[in-house]
C-alpha positions as CSV (number, residue, x, y, z in Angstrom):
1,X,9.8,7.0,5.1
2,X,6.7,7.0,3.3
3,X,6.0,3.9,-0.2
4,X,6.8,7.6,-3.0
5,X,9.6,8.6,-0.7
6,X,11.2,4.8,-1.3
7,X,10.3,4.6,-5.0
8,X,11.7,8.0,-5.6
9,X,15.0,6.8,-3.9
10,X,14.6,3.8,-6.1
11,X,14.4,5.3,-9.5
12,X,17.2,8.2,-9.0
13,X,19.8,5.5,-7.4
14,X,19.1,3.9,-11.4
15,X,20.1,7.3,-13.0
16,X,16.3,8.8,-13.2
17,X,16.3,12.6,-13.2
18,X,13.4,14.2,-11.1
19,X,10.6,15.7,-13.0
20,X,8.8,18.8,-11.7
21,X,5.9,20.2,-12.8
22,X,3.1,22.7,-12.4
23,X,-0.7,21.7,-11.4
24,X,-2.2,22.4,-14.4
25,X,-2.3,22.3,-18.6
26,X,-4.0,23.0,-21.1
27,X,-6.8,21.3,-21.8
28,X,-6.6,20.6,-25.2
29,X,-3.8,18.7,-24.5
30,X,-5.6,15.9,-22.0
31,X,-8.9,15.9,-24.3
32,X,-6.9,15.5,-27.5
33,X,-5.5,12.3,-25.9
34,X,-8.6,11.3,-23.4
35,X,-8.6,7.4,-24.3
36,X,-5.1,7.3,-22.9
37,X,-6.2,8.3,-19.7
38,X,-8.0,6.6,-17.0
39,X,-11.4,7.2,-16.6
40,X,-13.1,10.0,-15.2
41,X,-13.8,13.8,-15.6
42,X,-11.3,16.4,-15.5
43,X,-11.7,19.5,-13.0
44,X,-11.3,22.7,-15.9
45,X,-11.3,26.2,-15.2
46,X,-10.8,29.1,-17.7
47,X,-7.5,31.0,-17.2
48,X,-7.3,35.1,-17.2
49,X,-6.3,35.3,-21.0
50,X,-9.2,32.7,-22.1
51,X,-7.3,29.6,-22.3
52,X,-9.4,26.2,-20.6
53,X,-7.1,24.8,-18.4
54,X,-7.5,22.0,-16.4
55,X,-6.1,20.6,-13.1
56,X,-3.5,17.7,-14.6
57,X,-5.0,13.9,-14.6
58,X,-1.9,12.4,-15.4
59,X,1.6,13.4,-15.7
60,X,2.9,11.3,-18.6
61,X,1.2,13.5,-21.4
62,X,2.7,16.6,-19.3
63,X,6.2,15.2,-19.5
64,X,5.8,13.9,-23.5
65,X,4.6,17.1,-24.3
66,X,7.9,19.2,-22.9
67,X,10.1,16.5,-23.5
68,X,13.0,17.3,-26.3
69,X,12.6,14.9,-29.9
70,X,15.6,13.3,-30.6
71,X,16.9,13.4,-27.2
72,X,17.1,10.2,-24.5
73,X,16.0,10.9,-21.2
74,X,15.0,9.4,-18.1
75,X,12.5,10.9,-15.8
76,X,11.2,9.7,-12.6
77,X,8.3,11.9,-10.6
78,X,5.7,11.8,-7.6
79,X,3.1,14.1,-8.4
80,X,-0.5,14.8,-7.5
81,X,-3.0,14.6,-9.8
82,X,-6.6,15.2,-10.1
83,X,-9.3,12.7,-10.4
84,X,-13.0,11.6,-10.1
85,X,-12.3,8.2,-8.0
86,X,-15.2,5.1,-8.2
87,X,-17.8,7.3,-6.2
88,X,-17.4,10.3,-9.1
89,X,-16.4,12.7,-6.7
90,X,-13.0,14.2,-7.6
91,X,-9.8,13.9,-5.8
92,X,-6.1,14.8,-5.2
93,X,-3.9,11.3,-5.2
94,X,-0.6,10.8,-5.3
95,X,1.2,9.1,-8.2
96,X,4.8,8.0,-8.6
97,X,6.5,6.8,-11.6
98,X,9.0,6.9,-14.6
99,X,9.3,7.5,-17.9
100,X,12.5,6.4,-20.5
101,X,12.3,8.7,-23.4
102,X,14.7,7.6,-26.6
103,X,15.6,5.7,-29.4
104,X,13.8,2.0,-29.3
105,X,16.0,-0.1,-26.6
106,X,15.4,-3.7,-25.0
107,X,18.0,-3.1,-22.6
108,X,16.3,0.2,-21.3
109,X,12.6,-1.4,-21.8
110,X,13.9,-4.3,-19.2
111,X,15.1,-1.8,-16.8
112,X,11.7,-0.5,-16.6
113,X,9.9,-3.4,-16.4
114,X,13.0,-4.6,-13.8
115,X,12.1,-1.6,-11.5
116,X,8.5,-2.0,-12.4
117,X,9.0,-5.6,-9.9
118,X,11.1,-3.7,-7.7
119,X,8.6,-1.1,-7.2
120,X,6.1,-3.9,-6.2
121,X,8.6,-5.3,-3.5
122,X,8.6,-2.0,-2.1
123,X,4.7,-1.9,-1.4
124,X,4.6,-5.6,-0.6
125,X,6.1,-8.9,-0.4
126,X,3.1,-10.2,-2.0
127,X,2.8,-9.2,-5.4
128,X,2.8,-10.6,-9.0
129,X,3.4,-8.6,-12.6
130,X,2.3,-9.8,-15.5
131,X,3.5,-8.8,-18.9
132,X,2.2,-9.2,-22.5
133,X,3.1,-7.4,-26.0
134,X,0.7,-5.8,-27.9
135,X,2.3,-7.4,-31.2
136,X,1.2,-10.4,-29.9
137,X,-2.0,-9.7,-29.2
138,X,-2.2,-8.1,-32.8
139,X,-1.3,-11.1,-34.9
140,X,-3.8,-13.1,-32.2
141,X,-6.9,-11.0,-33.8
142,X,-5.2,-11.5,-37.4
143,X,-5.1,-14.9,-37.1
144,X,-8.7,-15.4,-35.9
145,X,-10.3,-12.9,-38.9
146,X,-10.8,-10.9,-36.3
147,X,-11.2,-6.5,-37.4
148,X,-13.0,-3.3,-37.4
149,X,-15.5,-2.7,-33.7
150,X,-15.4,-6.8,-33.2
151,X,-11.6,-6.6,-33.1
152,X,-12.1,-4.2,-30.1
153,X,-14.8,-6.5,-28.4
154,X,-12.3,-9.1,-28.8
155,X,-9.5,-7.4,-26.7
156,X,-11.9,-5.9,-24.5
157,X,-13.0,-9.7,-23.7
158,X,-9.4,-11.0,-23.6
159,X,-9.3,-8.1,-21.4
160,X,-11.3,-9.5,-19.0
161,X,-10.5,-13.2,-19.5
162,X,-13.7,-13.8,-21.0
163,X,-12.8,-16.8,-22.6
164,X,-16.4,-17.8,-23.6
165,X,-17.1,-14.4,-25.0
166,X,-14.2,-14.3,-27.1
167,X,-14.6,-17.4,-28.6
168,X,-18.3,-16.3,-29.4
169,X,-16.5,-13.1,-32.1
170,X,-14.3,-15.3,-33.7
171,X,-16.5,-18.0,-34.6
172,X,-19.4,-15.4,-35.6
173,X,-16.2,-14.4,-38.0
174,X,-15.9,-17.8,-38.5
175,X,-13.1,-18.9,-37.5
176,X,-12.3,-21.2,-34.4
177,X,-9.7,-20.0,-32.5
178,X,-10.2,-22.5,-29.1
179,X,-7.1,-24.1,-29.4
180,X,-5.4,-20.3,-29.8
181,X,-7.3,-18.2,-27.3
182,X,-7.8,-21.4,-24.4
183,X,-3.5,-21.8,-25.4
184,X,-3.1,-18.1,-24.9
185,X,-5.5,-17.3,-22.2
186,X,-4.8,-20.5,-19.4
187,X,-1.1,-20.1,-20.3
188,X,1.2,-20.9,-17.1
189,X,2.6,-17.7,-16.5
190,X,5.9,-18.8,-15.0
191,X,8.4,-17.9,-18.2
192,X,9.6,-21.3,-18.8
193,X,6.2,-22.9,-19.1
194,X,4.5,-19.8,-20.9
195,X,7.0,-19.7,-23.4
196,X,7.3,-23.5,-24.8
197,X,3.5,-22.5,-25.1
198,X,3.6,-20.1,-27.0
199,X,6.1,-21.5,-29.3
200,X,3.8,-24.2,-29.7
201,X,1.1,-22.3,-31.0
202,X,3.7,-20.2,-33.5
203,X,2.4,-19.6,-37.2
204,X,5.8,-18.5,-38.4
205,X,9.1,-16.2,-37.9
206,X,7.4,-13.0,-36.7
207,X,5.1,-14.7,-34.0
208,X,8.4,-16.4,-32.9
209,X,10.6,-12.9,-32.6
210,X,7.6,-11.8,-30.8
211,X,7.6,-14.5,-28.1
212,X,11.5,-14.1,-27.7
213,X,11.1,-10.4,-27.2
214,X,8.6,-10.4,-24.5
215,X,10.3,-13.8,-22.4
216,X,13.6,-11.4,-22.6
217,X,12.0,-8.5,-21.2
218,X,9.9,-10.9,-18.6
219,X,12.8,-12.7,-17.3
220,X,14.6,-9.3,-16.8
221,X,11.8,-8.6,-13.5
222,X,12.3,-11.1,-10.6
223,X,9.1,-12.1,-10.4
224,X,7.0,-11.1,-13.5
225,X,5.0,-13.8,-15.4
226,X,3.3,-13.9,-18.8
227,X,-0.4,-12.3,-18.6
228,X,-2.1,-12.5,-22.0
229,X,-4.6,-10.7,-20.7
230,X,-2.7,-7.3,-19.5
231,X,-4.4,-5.3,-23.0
232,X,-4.1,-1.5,-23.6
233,X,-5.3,0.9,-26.0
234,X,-3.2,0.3,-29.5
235,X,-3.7,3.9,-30.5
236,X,-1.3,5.1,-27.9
237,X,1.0,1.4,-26.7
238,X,3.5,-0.6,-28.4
239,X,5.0,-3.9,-27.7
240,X,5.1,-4.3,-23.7
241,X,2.4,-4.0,-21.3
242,X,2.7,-5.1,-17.6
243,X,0.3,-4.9,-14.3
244,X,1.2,-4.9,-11.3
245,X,-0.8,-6.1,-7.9
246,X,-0.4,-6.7,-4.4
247,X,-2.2,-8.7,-2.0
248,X,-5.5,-7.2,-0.4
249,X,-5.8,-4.9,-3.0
250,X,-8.4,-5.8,-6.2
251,X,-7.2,-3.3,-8.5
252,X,-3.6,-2.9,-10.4
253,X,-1.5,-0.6,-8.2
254,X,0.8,-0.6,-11.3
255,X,0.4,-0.4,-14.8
256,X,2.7,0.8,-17.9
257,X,4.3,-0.7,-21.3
258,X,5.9,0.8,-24.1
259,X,3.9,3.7,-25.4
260,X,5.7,4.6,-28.9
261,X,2.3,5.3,-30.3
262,X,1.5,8.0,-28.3
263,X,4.5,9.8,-29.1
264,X,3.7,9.4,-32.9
265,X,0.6,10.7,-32.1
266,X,2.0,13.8,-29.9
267,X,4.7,15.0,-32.8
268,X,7.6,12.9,-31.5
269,X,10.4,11.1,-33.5
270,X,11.3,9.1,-29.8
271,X,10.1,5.7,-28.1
272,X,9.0,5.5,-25.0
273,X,8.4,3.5,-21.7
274,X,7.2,3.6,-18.3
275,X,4.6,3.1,-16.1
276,X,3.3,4.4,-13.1
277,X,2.4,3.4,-9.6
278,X,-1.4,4.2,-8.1
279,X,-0.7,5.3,-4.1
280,X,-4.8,6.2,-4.3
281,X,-5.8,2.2,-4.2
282,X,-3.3,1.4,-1.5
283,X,-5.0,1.8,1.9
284,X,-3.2,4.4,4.3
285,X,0.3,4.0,2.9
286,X,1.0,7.6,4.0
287,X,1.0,6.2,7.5
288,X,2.2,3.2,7.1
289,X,6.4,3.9,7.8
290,X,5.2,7.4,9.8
291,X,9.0,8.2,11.5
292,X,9.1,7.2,15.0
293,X,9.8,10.2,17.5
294,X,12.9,10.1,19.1
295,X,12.7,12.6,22.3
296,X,9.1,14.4,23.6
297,X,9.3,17.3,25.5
298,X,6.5,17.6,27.7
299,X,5.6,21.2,28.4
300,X,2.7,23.0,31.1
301,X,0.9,26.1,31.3
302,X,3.6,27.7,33.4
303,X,7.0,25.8,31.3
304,X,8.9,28.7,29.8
305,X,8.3,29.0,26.3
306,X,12.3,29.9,25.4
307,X,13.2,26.3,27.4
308,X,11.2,24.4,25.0
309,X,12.6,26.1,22.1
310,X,16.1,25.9,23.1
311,X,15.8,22.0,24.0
312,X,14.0,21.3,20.8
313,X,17.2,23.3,18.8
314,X,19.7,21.0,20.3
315,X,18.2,17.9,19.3
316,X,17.5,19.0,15.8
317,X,20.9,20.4,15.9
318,X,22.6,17.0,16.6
319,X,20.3,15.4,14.0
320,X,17.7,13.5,16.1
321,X,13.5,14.6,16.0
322,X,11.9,15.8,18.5
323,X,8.4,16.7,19.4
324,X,6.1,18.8,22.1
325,X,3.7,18.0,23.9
326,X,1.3,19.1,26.7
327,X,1.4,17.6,30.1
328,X,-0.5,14.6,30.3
329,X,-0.1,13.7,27.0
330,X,1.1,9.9,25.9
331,X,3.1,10.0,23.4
332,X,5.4,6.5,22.3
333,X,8.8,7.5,22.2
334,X,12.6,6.4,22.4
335,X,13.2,9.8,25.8
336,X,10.8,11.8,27.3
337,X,12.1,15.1,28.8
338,X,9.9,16.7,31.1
339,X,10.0,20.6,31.5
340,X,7.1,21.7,33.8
């Protein structure tokens, strides 16, 4: 069973409904909300009555866009979706995810972020997710004077755990936020030890509410650890943001958070959460659980055609898999049934 095949299972044992969808939309609907993307073009085309479509990049917008307001749901998919990868040429990749769409819930934000650390176990034993809250990177930028394009540069350097370069904004703004952003940024992120840290650098009740929030939803993932530097765009997220990463791969395989913004911003009254998993950057996971044969059926150039079909019935028939094969052909299998 291929990694999407065990997610899938995964999500719909948990009560997620599978989410079909066609290959394309329109493209005012991806360009409208580019920044929430991941970068790279989009492969357009201009459909018979005018419209410019283009081949989807990403199936969250797809399924905001046609979800119902004011209704809960909770959609899982594993969808291909069309790309320009590191060397600019475009591709077709497989993703797999979930979305929970409804009314603001912690209990249903942990689940994600729960099956967000299950999803990891799946692709590897080796693995670590690590989880931040936008409202906490918020109030970090309002405590350090931080706004306007340098409050961006500041995230964007958090961002990359460039501690120096961080520190560099907030004392041009002058303020010196060492004790804060060092505090934040070398944080132990086992939950314990990142939270009396955090508590230790509190200014007040909301920081604190903050902190208890995100420990709540940490401690619900086996696993997951504080990050402070997992950032996304505030335009379209809201409180939790997670990563996820596995061993021998450099890039997040995972990534998601609450994204209540973005529904604002598309017309809708709901929350929302969910992330989504990135097959593309994990080497030849197609073939990595290929199903083992269980009988071949070796054939010749004078093996009757009708006695290969009628032995290859019966074992589909009695539920086993089967597979034939010319003479002199080594294949690895449980029986071998030779018919020439």
């Amino acid at each position: 069973m291929m990694i999407s095949d065990k997610l899938t299972s995964l999500y719909r044992r948990c009560g997620y409904e599978r989410y079909k969808m066609g290959k394309f939309e329109e493209y005012g609907l991806y360009s409208e909300h580019r920044s929430f993307l991941p970068p790279g073009g989009m492969i357009t085309f201009t459909d018979t009555d005018g419209r410019l479509m283009a081949l989807k990049p990403d199936v969250t917008l797809s399924i905001v866009r046609n979800s119902r307001d004011g209704v809960s749901a909770k959609y899982c998919y594993s969808e291909s979706v069309f790309r320009a990868g590191d060397d600019g040429r475009f591709a077709e990749v497989q993703q797999t995810g979930l979305e929970y769409l409804g009314e603001p819930d912690p209990v249903c934000v942990a689940e994600v972020l729960m099956l967000a650390g299950l999803s990891l176990d799946v692709i590897s034993g080796e693995n670590a997710l690590g989880v931040s809250h936008l409202g906490l990177l918020s109030m970090t930028a309002d405590r350090l004077g931080v706004q306007g394009e340098d409050r961006e540069k500041l995230l964007y350097r958090i961002g990359h755990r460039n501690a120096h370069g961080a520190l560099e904004i907030c004392r041009a703004a002058g303020y010196d936020g060492e004790r804060l952003l060092l505090g934040l940024l070398d944080a132990d992120p086992s939950p314990d030890e990142a939270e009396k840290t955090l508590y230790a650098l509190s200014d007040g009740r909301a920081w604190d509410e903050v902190v208890k929030t995100l420990f709540s939803a940490i401690r619900s993932a086996r696993g997951a650890g504080f990050d402070f530097s997992v950032v996304a765009d505030a335009g379209y997220y809201n409180g939790i943001v997670f990563r996820g990463y596995v061993e021998g791969v450099p890039k997040a395989v995972l990534s998601g958070g609450e994204y209540g913004n973005l529904m604002k911003k598309m017309g809708k009254n709901n929350s929302a959460a969910g992330f989504a998993v990135y097959l593309d950057r994990l080497p030849e996971y197609e073939d990595e659980d290929e199903e083992k044969i269980g009988q071949t059926v070796i054939y010749g150039d004078k093996t009757d055609p009708v006695k290969v079909a009628e032995k290859m019935r019966r074992v589909l028939e009695e539920g086993g898999s089967v597979r034939a094969v010319r003479e002199n052909v080594d294949q690895a299998c449980k029986k071998t049934v030779d018919l020439r």
